[in-house]
RODREN-883527 format. One record per residue (C-alpha): chain; x, z, y. Coordinates in steps of 0.05 Angstrom, whole numbers, plus 32768, in hexadecimal, padded with zeros to 4 digits. Example, Ala and Ser with C-alpha at 12.3 -4.5 7.8 and 13.67 -1.06 7.14 Angstrom:
BEGIN
<'A' <80F6 809C 7FA6>> <'A' <8111 808F 7FEB>> 
//
This chain:
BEGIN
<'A' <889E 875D 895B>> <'A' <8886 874C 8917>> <'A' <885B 8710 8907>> <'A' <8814 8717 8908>> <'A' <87DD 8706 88D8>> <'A' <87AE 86CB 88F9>> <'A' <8768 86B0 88E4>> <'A' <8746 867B 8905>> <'A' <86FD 869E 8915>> <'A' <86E0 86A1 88CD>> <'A' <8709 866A 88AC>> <'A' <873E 8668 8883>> <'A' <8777 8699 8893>> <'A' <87BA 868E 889D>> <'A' <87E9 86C2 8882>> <'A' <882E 86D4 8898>> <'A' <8858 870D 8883>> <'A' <8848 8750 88B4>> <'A' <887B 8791 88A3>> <'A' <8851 87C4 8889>> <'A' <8810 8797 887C>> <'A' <87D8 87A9 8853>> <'A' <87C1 8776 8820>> <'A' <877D 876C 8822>> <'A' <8748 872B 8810>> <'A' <8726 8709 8849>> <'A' <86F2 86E0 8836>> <'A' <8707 86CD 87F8>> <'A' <8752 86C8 880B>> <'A' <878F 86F0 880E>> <'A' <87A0 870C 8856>> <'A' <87D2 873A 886C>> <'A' <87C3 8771 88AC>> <'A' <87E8 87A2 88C6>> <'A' <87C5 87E1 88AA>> <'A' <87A2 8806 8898>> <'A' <8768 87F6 88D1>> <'A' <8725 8806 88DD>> <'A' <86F0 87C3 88D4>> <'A' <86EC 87C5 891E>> <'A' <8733 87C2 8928>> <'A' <872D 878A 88F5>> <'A' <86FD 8764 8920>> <'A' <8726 8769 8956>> <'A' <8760 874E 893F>> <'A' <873C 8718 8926>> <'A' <8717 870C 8969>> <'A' <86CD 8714 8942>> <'A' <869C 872C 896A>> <'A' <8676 8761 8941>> <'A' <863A 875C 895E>> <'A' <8635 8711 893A>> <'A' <8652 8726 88F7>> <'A' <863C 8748 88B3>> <'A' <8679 8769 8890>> <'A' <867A 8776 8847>> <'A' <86B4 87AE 8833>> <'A' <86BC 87A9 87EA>> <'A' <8677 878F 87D9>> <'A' <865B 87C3 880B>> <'A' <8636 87A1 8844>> <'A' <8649 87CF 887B>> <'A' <8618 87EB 88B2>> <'A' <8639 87D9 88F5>> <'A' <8640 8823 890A>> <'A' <8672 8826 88D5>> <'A' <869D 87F9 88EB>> <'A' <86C8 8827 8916>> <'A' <86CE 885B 88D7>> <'A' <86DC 882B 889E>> <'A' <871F 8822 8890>> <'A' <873C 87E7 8863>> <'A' <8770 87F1 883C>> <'A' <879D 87D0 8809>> <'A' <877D 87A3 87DF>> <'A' <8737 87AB 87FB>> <'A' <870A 876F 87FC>> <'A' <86ED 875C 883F>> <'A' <86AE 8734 884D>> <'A' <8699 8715 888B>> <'A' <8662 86E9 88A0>> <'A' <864C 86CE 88DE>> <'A' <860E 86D0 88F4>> <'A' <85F0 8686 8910>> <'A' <85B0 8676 892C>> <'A' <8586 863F 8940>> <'A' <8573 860D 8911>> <'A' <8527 85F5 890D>> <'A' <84FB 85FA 88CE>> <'A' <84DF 85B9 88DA>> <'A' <84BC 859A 8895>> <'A' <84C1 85DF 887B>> <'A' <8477 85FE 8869>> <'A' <847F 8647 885F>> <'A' <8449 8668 883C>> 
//
């Protein structure tokens, strides 16, 4: 089995050689995946739940039904932010 790619949630990723990988940027750094793959599939790997996330395909923010069509490919640049709530607005006057 070859090695596999891994990325701590969305952190910095750790890249190992994969046979056959597809070079792509993650969040500003170079990451290797077995490819092409969908942004789904992406996800997936990744262990991001999509329902939490924004994903950005080559400066294209992507609408979440298009996850399961878009594919990455070589060299593609890959966006993803996670959503986080909570927070209070305390001292904060909004007019």
């Amino acid at each position: 089995m070859a090695p596999r790619a891994h990325a701590c949630a969305l952190g910095t990723p750790r890249v190992q050689e994969i046979r056959g990988a597809v070079k792509i940027t993650l969040n500003g750094d170079p990451f290797e995946v077995a490819g092409p793959l969908t942004v789904s599939a992406l996800l997936s790997q990744l262990e991001i739940d999509s329902r939490r996330v924004a994903v950005e395909h080559n400066l294209v923010v992507l609408k979440r039904a298009l996850y399961d069509s878009t594919m990455i490919n070589e060299g593609d640049r890959i966006e993803i932010v996670n959503f986080v709530g909570g927070g209070a607005c305390e001292g904060i006057n909004l007019v």
